[in-house]
Every structure is written in structure tokens, then in C-alpha cells.
N, C-alpha and C positions, 0 to 999 in steps of 0.2 A: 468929128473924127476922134477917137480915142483909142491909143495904142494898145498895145498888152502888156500886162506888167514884163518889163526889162529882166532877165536871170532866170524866169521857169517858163524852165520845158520839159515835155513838147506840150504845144499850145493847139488849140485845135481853131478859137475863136479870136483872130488878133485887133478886131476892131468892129465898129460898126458906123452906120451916119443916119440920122434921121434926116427921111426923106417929107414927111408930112405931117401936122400937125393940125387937128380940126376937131370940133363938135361930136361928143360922144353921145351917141344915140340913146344908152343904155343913162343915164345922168346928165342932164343941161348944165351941170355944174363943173362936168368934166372933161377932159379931151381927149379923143380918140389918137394914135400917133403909128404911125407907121416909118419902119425901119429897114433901112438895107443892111444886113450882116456879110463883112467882107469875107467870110469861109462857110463853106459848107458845115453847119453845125447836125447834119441827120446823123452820123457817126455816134454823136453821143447819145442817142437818145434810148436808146433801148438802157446804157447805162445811166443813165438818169433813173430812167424807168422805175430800174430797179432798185437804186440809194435812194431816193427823194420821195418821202411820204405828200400826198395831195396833189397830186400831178395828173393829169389825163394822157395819154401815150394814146395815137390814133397809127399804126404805123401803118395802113394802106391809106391813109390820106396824107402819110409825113410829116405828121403836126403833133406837137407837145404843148400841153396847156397847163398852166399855175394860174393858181390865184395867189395874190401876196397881198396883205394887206389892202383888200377892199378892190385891188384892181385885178382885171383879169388879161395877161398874158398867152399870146401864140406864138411861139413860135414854128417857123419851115424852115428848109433846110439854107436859105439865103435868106429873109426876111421875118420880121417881126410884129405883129399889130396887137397894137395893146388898147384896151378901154378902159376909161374911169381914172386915167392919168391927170396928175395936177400942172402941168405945161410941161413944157422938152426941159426943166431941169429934173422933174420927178421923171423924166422918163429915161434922161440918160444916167439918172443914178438906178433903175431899174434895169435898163440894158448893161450897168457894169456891174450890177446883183449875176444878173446873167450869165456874162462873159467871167465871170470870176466862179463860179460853180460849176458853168459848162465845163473851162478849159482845169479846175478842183479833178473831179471827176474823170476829166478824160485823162490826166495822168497816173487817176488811181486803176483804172480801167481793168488792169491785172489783178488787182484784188476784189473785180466785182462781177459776179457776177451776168452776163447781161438778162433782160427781160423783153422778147420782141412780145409778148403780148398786147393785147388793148387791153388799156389800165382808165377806170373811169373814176371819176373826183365821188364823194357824198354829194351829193345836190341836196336844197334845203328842204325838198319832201320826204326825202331819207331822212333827212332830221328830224321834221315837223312830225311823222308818225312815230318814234321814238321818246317826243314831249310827253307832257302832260294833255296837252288837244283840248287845256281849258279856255273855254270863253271869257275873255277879258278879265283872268286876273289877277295880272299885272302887278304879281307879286317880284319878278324880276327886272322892272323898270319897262320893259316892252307893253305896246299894247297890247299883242296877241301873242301865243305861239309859234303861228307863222313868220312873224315880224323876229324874233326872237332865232328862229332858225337859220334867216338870213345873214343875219347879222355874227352869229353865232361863228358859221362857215367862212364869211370873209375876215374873223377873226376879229367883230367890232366886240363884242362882249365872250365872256368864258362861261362852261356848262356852270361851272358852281356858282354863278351867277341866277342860277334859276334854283331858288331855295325850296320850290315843291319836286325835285329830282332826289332829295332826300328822305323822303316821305316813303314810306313801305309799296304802297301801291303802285309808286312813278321810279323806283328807286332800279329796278330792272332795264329801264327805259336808258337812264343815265348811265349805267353800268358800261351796255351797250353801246351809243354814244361815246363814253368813256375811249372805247377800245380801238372805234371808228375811226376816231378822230388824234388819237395817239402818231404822235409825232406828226401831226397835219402843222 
């Protein structure tokens, strides 16, 4: 159980509890965790939506999706399932990443405008055709492009990391990129 910060209001998220913690499918190295949220958090999501770069917004399924740092976050309107978690202490400092933005957010609310559309993340194919698309050469520490795109998007390395994006003929590609992933 974790309160909500004492003095700001109005809050929208006042707590949560992790209800399960197990084997993440996506990573054997990781764990899968799921969360009961004691408020209905759909209210804020459309303003989410619309402040927070990298975010998926599904709102006929009522589900908002982050990736932060290599894990990937769902939240519903009561409930939380996160993968690629390093045990319930990464997970309750990511449910209070959370709860401290959601309820950020919902009391800027007046200042934002909302966004009920469907909002969908870069995925790393959107990347990977924006690379270079060289075979193995592992001029930016990756083995491949592909690899590189991955990684790229859960934010494990940076574009300028990839030193053929400077290059005249890939330099369009990263530009691009560039603009994509701006405030991701």
C-alpha cells in the first residue's frame, strides 16, 4: 500500500497494492506483476494522452501503455500489468513513477488539452526501416539494425549512437527518427 503524497490536491490515484508477482514471458530474467489501483485512473488518460510523448492510448479498450525504461507498462482503469519488471521493488517504484504523473497531470488538467484519440507507440520496425538496414556493421555496438532499433526504443542506447546516421545517404533516415522519437 502506498498513500498519496499528504498536501496535493485533487488527486485522482491515492494508492495502489501489488497483487502478483511472476515470470515474465517476454524476458526469463524478468517478472511479470500485476497491480490493483485503488481509483479509477481512465479519467486521466485521454490527458495523458495528450502531455506524455511515447505513450499508446487505446480508449475503446481503456488501456494506456508506456514503455519506461526497457519495461513495458498497462495500465486499465483499476489495474495495472507491467512486464520486464526487476521484482515488486522496481515495480512499486514504477507504480509510484505512475501515480505521481497521473495524479501531475490530472491536476493540470485545465491547462491541457485532452486527446480521446488512439495514440500508438514507434514500434522497432518503424525504426529498423528509418536505419541504415546494414548487415552486420556494427559500427554502433549492436549486431544488427534490427537489434539496434530495439533497443534504441526502450531507450537502452541513443540515435547518436549509430555513427552511419550521419553519413549523407542515412542522414534523412535519422533526421526522421530524430523527430519521432522527440520527447519519447
Amino acid at each position: 500500500m502506498v498513500p498519496d503524497v499528504v498536501g496535493e490536491e485533487p488527486t485522482l490515484l491515492s494508492g495502489f497494492t501489488v497483487v502478483q508477482v511472476g515470470d515474465c514471458v517476454a524476458d526469463s530474467n524478468k517478472n511479470r506483476v500485476i497491480a490493483e489501483l485503488w481509483d479509477d485512473v481512465s479519467p486521466a488518460f485521454p490527458y495523458l494522452n495528450a502531455a506524455v510523448a511515447n505513450l499508446m492510448y487505446n480508449p475503446g479498450a481503456g488501456t494506456l501503455t508506456v514503455k519506461r525504461g526497457g519495461r513495458i507498462l498497462t495500465f486499465y482503469p483499476h489495474v495495472a500489468v507491467m512486464a520486464k519488471i526487476d521484482g515488486e521493488e522496481d515495480a512499486v517504484a514504477q507504480l509510484r513513477w505512475f501515480q505521481r504523473l497521473c495524479n501531475d497531470t490530472w491536476r493540470r488538467r485545465d491547462e491541457i488539452s485532452p486527446c480521446y484519440e488512439r495514440r500508438q507507440m514507434l514500434g522497432p520496425l518503424d525504426a529498423y526501416m528509418l536505419l541504415p538496414k546494414l548487415l552486420s556493421c556494427g559500427a554502433c555496438g549492436e549486431p544488427t539494425c534490427w537489434a539496434f532499433a530495439y533497443r534504441l526504443l526502450f531507450g537502452e542506447v541513443r540515435l547518436q549512437d549509430c555513427p552511419r546516421l550521419a553519413e549523407p545517404q542515412y542522414a534523412e533516415g535519422g533526421r526522421r527518427l530524430a523527430e519521432l522519437l522527440q520527447g519519447a
